[in-house]
C-alpha positions in Angstrom: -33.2 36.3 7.0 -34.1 39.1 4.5 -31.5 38.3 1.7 -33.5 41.4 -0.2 -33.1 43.9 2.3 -29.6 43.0 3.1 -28.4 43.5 -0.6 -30.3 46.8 -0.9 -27.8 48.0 2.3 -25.1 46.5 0.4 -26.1 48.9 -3.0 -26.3 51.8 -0.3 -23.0 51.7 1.1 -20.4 53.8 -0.3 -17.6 51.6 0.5 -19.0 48.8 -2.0 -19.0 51.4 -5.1 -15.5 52.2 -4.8 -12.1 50.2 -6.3 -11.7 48.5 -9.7 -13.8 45.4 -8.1 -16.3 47.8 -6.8 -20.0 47.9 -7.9 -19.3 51.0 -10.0 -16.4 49.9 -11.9 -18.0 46.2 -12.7 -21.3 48.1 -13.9 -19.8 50.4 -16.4 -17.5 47.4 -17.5 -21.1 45.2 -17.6 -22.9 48.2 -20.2 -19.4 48.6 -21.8 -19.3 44.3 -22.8 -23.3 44.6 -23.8 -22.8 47.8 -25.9 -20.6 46.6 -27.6 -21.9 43.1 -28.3 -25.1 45.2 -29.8 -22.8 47.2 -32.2 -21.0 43.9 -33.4 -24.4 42.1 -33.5 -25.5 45.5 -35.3 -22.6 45.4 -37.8 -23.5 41.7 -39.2 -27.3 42.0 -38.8 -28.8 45.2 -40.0 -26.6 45.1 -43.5 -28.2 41.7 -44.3 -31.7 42.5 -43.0 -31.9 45.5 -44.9 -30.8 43.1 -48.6 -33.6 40.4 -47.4 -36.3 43.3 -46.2 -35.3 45.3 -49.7 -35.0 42.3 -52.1 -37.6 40.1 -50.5 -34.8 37.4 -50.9 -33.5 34.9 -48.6 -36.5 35.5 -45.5 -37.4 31.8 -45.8 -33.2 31.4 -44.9 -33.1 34.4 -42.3 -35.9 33.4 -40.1 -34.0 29.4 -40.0 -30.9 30.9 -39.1 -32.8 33.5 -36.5 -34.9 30.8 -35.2 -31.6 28.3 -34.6 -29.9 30.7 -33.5 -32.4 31.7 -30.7 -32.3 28.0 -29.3 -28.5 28.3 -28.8 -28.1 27.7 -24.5 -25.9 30.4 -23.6 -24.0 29.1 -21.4 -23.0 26.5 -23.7 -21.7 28.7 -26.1 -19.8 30.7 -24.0 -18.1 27.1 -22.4 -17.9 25.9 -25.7 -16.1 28.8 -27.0 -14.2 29.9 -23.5 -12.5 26.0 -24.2 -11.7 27.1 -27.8 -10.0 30.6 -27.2 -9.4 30.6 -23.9 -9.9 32.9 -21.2 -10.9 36.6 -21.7 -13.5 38.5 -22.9 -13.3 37.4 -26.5 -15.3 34.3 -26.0 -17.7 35.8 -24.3 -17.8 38.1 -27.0 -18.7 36.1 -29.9 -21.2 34.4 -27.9 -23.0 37.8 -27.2 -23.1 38.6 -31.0 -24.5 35.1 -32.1 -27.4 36.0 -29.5 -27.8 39.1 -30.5 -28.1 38.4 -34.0 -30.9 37.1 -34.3 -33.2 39.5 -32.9 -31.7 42.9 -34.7 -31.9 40.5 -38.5 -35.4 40.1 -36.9 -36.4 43.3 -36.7 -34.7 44.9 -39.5 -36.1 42.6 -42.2 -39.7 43.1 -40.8 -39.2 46.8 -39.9 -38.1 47.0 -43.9 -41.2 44.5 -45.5 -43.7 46.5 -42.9 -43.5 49.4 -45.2 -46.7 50.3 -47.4 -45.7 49.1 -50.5 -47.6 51.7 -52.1 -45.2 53.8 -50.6 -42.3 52.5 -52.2 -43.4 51.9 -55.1 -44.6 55.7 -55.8 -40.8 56.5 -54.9 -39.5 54.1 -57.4 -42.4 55.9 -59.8 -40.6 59.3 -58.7 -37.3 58.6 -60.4 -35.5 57.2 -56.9 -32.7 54.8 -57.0 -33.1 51.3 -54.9 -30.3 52.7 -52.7 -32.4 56.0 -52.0 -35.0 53.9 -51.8 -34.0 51.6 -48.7 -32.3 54.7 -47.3 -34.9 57.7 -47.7 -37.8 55.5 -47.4 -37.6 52.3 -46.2 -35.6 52.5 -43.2 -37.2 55.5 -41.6 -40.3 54.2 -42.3 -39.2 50.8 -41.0 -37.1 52.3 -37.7 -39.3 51.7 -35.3 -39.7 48.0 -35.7 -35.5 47.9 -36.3 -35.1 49.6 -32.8 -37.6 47.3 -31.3 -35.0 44.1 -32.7 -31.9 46.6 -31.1 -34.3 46.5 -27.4 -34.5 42.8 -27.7 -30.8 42.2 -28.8 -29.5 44.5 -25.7 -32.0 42.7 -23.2 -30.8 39.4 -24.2 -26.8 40.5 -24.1 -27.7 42.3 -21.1 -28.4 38.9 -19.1 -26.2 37.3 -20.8 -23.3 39.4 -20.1 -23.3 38.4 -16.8 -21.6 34.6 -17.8 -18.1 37.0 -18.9 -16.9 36.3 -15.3 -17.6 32.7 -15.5 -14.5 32.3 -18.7 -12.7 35.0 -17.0 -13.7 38.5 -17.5 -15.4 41.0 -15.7 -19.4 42.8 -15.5 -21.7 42.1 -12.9 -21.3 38.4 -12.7 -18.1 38.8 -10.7 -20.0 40.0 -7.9 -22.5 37.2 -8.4 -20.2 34.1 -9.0 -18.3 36.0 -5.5 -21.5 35.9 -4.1 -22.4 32.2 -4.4 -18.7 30.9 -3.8 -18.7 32.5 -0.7 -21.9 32.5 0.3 -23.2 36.1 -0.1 -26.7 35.8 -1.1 -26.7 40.1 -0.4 -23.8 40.3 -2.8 -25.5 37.6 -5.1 -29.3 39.5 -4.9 -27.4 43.1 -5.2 -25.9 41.8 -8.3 -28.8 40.5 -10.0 -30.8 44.0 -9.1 -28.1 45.7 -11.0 -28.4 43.7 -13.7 -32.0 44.7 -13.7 -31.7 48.2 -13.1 -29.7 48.3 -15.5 -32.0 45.9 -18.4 -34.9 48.3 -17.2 -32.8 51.4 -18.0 -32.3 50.2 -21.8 -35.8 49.5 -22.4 -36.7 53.1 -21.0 -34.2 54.0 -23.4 -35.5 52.1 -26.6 -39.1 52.6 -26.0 -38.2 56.5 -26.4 -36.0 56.1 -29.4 -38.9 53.9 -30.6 -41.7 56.2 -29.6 -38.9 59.5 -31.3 -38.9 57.3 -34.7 -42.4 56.8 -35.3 -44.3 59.0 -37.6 -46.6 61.1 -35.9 -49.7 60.3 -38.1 -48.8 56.2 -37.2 -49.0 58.0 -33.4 -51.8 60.2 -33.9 -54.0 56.6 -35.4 -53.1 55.0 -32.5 -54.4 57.1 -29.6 -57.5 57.0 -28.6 -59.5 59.7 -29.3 
């Protein structure tokens, strides 16, 4: 049996689009949960990377916690937390912005030391404050690295995401949790390709943020000739 072709006819048919359980509805709520993990995971990780990458203070700390954080099994975390609050989207939540920390403090902090110090110290020499500083110098300087810790923090929420439906919420993993209780593999297989669609989509996304942020000499050194 082609399970692959079979969940492809299931994407194609109008019928499964449609409702609040429908592929359509579950999607948007799928990009809604992971966009707004990212902003949380945002929220608490650029403001310290940009104090370690700035300061040079506390990396030997940050990369611990990054690294720890990282090894975290996600679906313990969301059990763990699912039997602490209950059922919903909140502990789903909290899991996604633990995982999603880790990778945005990443990529801040590096983006931030990455910067030719040369650079920043002939803005100090020009009279600039250390807030102008981080803000007119170091972080555009140090925004394509910072997106590339955003790509990785969205990919990683973006799988995760789909373990909402197993403490109660919705996304994409309704349809696959559906799937395997009822033995669906179409539904199962068309809910893992949407997942991946969609992963795909966000890195198309980031990689032309990323590509949009860079300097156009740093572009211009890097092409061949």
């Amino acid at each position: 049996m082609n399970y692959l072709a079979e969940a492809f006819a299931w994407l194609a048919s109008p019928t499964n689009w449609t409702g609040p359980l429908g592929a359509g509805a579950l999607l948007a709520e799928h990009l809604w949960y992971s966009l707004v993990g990212l902003a949380l995971s945002a929220l608490v990780a650029i403001p310290v990377g940009c104090w370690v990458g700035h300061t040079g203070r506390g990396r030997g700390l940050a990369v611990a916690l990054s690294g720890g954080a990282r090894a975290l099994p996600t679906l313990g975390l969301v059990t763990l937390f699912g039997l602490l609050l209950g059922i919903g989207l909140t502990a789903p939540m909290l899991a996604f912005v633990i995982l999603g920390i880790p990778s945005v403090l990443a990529g801040t902090y590096a983006g931030l030391q990455g910067v030719d110090r040369a650079v920043v110290d002939g803005a100090r020499a020009a009279g600039m404050t250390e807030w102008q500083v981080l803000t007119q110098v170091e972080l555009p300087l140090g925004m394509p690295v910072l997106l590339g810790g955003l790509r990785a923090a969205l990919l990683q929420i973006i799988a995760t995401a789909t373990l909402a439906a197993y403490v109660g919420a919705g996304g994409l993993g309704r349809l696959l949790f559906l799937g395997l209780k009822t033995q669906q593999y179409d539904v199962m297989l068309a809910s893992s390709l949407l997942v991946i669609g969609l992963a795909l989509i966000s890195e198309v996304v980031f990689l032309t943020l990323q590509r949009m942020a860079t300097p156009a000499h740093v572009i211009t050194r890097k092409e061949p000739s």
